[in-house]
KOLSEZA-516966 format. One line per field, with one value per residue (C-alpha): x, y, z. Coordinates in nm, 2 decimals, always signed. Layout:
X <- [X / ...]
Y <- [Y / ...]
Z <- [Z / ...]
***
This chain:
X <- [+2.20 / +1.89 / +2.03 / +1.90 / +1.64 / +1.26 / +0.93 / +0.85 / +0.52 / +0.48 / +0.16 / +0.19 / +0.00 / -0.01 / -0.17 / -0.40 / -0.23 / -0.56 / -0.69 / -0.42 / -0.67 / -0.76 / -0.52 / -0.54 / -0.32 / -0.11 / +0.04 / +0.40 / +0.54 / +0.89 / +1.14 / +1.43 / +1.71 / +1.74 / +1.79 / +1.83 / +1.55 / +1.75 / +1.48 / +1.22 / +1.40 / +1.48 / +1.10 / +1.03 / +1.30 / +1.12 / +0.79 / +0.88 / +1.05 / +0.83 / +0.48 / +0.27 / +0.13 / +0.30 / +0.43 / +0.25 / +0.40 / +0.53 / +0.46 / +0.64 / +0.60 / +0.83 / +0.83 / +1.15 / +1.15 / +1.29 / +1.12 / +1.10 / +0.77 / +0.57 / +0.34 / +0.06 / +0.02 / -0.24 / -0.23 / -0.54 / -0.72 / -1.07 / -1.23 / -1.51 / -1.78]
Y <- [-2.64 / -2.43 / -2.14 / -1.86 / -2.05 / -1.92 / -2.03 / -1.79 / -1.70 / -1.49 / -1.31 / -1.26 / -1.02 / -1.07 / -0.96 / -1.21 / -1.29 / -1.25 / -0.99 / -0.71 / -0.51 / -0.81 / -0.92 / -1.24 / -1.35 / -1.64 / -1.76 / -1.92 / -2.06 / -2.27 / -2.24 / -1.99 / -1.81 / -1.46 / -1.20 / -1.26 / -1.53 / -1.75 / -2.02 / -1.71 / -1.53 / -1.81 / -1.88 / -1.56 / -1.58 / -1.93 / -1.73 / -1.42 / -1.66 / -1.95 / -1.79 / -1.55 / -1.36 / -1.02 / -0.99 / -0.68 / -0.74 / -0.93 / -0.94 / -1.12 / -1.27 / -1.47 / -1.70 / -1.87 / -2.23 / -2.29 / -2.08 / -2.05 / -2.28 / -2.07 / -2.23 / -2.11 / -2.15 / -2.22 / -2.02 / -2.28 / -2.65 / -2.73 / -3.10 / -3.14 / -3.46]
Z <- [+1.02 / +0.99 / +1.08 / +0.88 / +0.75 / +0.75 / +0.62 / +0.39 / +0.23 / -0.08 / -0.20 / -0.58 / -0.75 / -1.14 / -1.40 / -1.63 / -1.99 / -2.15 / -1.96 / -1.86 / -1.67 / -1.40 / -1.11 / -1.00 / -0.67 / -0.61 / -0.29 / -0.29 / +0.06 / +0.09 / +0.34 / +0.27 / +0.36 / +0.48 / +0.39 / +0.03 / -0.07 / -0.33 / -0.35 / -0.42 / -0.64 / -0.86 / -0.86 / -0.95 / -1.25 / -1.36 / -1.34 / -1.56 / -1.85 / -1.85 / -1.73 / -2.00 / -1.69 / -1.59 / -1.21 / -1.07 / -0.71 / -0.45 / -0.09 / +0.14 / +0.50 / +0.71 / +1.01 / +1.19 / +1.14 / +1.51 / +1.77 / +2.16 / +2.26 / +2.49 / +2.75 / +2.88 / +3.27 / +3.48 / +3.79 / +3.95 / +3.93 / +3.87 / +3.92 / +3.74 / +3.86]
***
């Protein structure tokens, strides 16, 4: 069911509606699918026809959802008093 699925986090760089020269930064995360990003793309699409502010870029980082627990192991005891 998950399969394909990732948490996905989206630095978006965009320029000020009243102030073209300034970027201000926004940070979008929801989980997703790879490779193709519907759920961000079709925030993206809200963004540019609802939002007055200019996209400048997009940057994108992604995590599984379902990953291999690793465990650290202790290779000795201690008893403290």
């Amino acid at each position: 069911m998950l399969d394909g699925y990732r948490l996905v986090t989206a630095e978006i760089l965009y320029r000020m509606p009243d102030h073209p020269d300034l970027i201000q930064t926004y940070i979008w995360q929801e989980y997703d699918l790879e490779p193709r990003y519907p759920v961000l793309t079709d925030f993206l699409r809200f963004w540019e026809k609802n939002l007055e502010g200019p996209l400048y870029s997009v940057r994108i980082a992604t995590r599984r959802v379902i990953s291999p627990s690793e465990f650290p192991y202790a290779n000795y005891m201690v008893t403290l008093h």
